[in-house]
N, C-alpha and C positions, 0 to 999 in steps of 0.2 A: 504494500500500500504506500502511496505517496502524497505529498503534499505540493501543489501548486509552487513554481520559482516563485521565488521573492524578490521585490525589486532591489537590485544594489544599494546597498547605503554606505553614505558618509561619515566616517568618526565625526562628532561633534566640534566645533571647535569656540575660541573666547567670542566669537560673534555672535554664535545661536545661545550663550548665557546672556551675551550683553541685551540683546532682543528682549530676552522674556524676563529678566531684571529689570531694563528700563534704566542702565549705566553707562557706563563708555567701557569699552573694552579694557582700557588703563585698570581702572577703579576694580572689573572684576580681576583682572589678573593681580591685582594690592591682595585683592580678600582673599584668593585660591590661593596665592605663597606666604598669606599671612606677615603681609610688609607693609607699609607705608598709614598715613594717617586716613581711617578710613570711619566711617559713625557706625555704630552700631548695628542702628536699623538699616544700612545699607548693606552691612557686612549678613546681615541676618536674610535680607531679602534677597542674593547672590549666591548664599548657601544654599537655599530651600530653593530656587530657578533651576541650579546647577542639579541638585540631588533629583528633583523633579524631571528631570529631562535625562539625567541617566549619566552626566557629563564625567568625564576624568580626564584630567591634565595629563601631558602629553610628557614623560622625565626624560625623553629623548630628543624632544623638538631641537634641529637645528646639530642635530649630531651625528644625525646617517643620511644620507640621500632619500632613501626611498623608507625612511621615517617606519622602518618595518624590523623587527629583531626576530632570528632564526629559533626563537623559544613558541614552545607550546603550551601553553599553561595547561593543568589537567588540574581540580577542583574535586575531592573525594570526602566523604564523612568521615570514613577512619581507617588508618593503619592496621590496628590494629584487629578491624576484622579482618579474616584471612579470603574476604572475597577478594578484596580490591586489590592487595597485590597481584592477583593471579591477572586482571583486566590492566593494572601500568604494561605489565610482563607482554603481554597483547598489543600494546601501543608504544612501548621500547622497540619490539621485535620490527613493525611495521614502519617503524618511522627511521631506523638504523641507516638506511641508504639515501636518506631526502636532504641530509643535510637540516631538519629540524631535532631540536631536542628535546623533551616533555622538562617542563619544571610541575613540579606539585604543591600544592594546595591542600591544607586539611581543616574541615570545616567544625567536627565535631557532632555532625546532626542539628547546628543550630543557625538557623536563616541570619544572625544577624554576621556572625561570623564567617558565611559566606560571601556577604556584602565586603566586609573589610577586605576578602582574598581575591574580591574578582578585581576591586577596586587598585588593590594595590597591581594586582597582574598587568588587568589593561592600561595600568598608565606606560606601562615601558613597553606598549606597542605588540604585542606576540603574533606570531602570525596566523593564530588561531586557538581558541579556547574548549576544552572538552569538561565537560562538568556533569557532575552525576546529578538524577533525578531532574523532574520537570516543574517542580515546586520552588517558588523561588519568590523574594519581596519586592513588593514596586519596583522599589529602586536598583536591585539587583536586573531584574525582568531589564528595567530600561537601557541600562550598559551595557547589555548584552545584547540587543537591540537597536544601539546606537554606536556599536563597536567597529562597526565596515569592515569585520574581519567573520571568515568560520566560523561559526558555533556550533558543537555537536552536545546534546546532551544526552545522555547513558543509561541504560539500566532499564529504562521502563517507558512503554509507548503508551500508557493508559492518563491519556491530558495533550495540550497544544504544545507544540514545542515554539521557541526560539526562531529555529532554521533549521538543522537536519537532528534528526533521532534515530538512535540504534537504541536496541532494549528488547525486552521479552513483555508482554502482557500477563502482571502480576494478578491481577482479580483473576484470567481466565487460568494462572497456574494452582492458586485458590480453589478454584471452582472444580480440576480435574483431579487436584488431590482429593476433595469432599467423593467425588463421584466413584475413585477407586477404594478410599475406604469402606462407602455405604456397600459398593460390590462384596468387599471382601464380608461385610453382614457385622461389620459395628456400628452402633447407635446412641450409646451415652460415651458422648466425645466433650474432651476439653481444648482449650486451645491456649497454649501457654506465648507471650510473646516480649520481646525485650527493646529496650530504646521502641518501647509505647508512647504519646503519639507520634515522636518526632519523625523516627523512619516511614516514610511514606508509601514505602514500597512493601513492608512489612503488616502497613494497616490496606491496601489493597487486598494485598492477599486473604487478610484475616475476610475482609471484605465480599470477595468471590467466595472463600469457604462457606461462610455463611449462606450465600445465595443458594450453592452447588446441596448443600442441608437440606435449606429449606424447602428445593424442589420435589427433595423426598419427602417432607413432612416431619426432620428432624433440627429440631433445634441443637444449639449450644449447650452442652448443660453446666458447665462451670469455664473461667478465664482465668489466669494468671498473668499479670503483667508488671515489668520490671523497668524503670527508667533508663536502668544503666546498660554495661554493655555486656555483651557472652561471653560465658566463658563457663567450661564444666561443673564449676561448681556449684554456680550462680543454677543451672539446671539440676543439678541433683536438688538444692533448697526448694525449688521452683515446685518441681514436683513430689516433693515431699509433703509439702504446705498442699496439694490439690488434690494428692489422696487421702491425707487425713482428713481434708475437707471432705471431698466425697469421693467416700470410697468404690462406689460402684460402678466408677468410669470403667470403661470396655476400651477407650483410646486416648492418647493424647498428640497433638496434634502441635507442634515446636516451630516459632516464626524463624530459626533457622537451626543448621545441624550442630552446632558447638551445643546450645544447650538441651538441645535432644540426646545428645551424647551421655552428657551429664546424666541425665534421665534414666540413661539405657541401663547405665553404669549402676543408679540405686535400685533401679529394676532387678539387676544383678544379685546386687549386694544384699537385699531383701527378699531374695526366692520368689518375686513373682514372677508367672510363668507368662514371656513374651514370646512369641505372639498368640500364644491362645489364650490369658485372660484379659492380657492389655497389649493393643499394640499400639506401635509408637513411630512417630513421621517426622522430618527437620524440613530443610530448607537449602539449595546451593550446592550440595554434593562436592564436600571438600574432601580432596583430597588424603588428609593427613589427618582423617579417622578409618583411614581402610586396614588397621593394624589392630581395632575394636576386635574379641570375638563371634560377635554378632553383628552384620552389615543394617546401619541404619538406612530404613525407607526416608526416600528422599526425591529432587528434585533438581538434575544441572540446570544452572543459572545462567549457562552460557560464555562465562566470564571473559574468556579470554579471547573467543570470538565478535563480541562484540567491542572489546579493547583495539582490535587489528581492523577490525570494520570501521570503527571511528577513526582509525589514523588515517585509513585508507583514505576519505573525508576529507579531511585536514590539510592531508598531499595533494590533494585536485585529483582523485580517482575516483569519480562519482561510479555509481554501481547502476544505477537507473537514467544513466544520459541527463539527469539534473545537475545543475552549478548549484547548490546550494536546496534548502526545503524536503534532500528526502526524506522519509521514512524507512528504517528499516525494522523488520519486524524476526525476532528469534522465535524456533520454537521451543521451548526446555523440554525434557524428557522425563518422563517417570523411571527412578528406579525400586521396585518397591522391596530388596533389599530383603532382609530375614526377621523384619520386624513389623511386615504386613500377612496375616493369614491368608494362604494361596488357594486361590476358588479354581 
């Protein structure tokens, strides 16, 4: 699926602030380097033009020719999950012969410190920006928007993009996993989830699960949800806390495999019998729990194909004869692993 070219656009520049200011270009470029004697309410009304319109100063102006640096910025939630390395891994490998180089960006899952990282990226011009999810603030939205450069955003095609998108459709990865469990003849299902709301790609899912239930007639019957981020242990607590709550789940169902893992583990540790009184589902199909006794049900995320599909992007290798607006669309795949009952 695609989306329509978009017309080329223009980085912004002290002109189209000074317009919707109402200053002299002088006056705004005082306020933007924080120099010269300037009122207040001027300095105030120049701020809010510029943030409103998406603007960011140029730390290169008047020092390269063609006002463009051989950097890629890539914008990511976290390191420390073990997705997103595998998707840089995809966009190193792709971009190794172009002569561009990814710099990274980490936001943390929280909108406003993706502003401060796109902010600080595009001042020094890159020759294009990859940033994960399609969730983004005003003001973010507009500098990405008003950048004149690539944007690809990642991970997930379910909302409007920017200009081009690579991703998987997480509601309908939600929705397939609901449909294989109710196959396999579970029906009091929990659904444990982690960086609740922030991840948005992890509340789509939860999102289509729901749906993919509901069309059977089965709700949710309990939720766990954790702020912070995964990690085994945080999954063994998780579900420890939702079977003492209620014990008579038949499944539970992990917004990704780290803390399913954890899960599997007190499953273990506890004698209960998976997959026949409780089975158990994660998220992403990482790699470096394939040394578990037990294969967790799961879900590839595609990771590092759409890391190499976004360089590809970035490089002027459009995949659909577009310059810019595709869509690319992954499929994930079900693995349902040793911890789904085989029908």
């Amino acid at each position: 699926m695609s989306l329509p070219p978009k017309e080329n656009r223009r980085p912004l520049t002290l002109r189209d602030v000074s317009e919707a200011s109402g200053v002299s270009e002088m006056t705004v470029s005082r306020v933007l380097r924080n120099r010269g004697d300037v009122s207040e309410a001027t300095r105030e009304k120049v701020l809010q033009a510029a943030k409103a319109l998406g603007y960011v100063p140029n730390k290169i102006a008047g020092a390269l020719a063609s006002q463009r640096v051989n950097l890629v910025g890539v914008v990511i939630p976290s390191l420390s999950n073990l997705v997103f390395p595998e998707v840089l891994s995809g966009i190193s490998a792709e971009l190794e012969d172009t002569g561009l180089q990814p710099v990274v960006g980490v936001t943390n899952y929280l909108p406003e410190k993706e502003e401060a990282v796109l902010y600080e990226m595009l001042s020094w011009r890159p020759s294009g920006i990859i940033v994960a999810g399609l969730e983004h603030t005003d003001t973010a939205r507009a500098m990405l928007e008003n950048s004149g450069i690539p944007i690809v955003e990642i991970m997930d095609v379910d909302g409007t993009g920017v200009d081009s998108v690579v991703g998987i459709s997480h509601r309908r990865a939600g929705l397939h996993m609901a449909e294989a469990i109710l196959k396999a003849g579970y029906r009091r299902i929990g659904f444990l989830g982690t960086k609740m709301p922030l991840d948005h790609r992890a509340r789509k899912r939860f999102e289509g699960f729901q749906e993919g239930l509901a069309a059977a007639g089965v709700q949710i019957a309990d939720t766990e949800f954790y702020s912070g981020g995964s990690a085994l242990r945080k999954g063994r607590e998780m579900t420890q806390a939702m079977l003492e709550r209620t014990p008579d789940l038949d499944f539970l169902y992990y917004s990704n495999d780290m803390i399913g893992a954890g899960g599997l583990l007190y499953c273990q540790e506890n004698g209960i019998d998976v997959p026949g009184k409780l089975g158990l589902a994660g998220f992403n199909g990482v790699d470096l729990l394939e040394g578990l006794s037990m294969r967790l049900a799961t879900m590839d995320a595609c990771r590092r194909e759409i890391g190499r599909k976004a360089a590809e992007i970035i490089a002027g290798r459009p995949h659909q004869g577009l310059i810019g607006g595709e869509v690319i669309e992954l499929e994930p795949v079900i693995d349902l692993g040793d911890t789904i009952r085989k029908t």
